[in-house]
N, C-alpha and C positions, 0 to 999 in steps of 0.2 A: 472587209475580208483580210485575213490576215495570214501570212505561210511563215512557217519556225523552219530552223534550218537544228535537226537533233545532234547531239556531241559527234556522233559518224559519218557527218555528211548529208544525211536521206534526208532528202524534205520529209518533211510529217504533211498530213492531208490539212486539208485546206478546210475552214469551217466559216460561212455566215452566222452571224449573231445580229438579231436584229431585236433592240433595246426598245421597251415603250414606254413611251412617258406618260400612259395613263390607264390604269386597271381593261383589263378585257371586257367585253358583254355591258356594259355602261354600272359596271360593280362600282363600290363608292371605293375611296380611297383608306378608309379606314373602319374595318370591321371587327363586331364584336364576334363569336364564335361560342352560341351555351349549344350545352346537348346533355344528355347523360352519359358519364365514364360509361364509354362500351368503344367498337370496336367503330363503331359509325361515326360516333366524334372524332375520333382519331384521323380516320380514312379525309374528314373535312379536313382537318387542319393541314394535313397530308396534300390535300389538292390546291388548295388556296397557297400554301410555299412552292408544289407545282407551278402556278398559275406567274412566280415571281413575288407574291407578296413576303413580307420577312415578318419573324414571333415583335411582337411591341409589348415591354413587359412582362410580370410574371403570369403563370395561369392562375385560378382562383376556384374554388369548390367550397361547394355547403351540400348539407345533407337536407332534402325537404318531407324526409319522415319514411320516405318510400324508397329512394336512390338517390346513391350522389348526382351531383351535377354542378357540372365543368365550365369553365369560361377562357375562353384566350382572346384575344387580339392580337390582330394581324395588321400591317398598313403598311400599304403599298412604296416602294424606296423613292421615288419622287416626293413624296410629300415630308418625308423626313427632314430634306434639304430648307422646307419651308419655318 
């Protein structure tokens, strides 16, 4: 826990932050992310940076005749360290 003291004096409020060293719900540590471009792949990649995981290169799309479809990966910031 940490308290900042702001340029006038006032403490600023006080925050826990508690770090994990390993994906929530027993998620792997390095996930791939397809769907089809809509607003539901989105919402994923959305929760998964939620969750703490960070983007792991660039996104990727093809088209399979009917709709694009999208790919990202994500991995978890511990395992980058590795």
């Amino acid at each position: 826990m940490r308290s900042w003291i702001w340029p006038f004096g006032a403490l600023a409020p006080r925050w826990e932050v508690t770090l994990r060293t390993e994906p929530p719900d027993n998620l792997p540590v390095y996930r791939l992310l397809t769907g089809k471009d809509d607003a539901e792949f989105c919402r994923r990649v959305s929760e998964a940076l939620r969750l703490g995981y960070r983007l792991y290169g660039s996104p990727c799309c093809t088209f399979n005749g009917q709709a694009v479809i999208v790919a990202q990966a994500v991995i978890w910031p511990s395992a980058e360290a590795e």
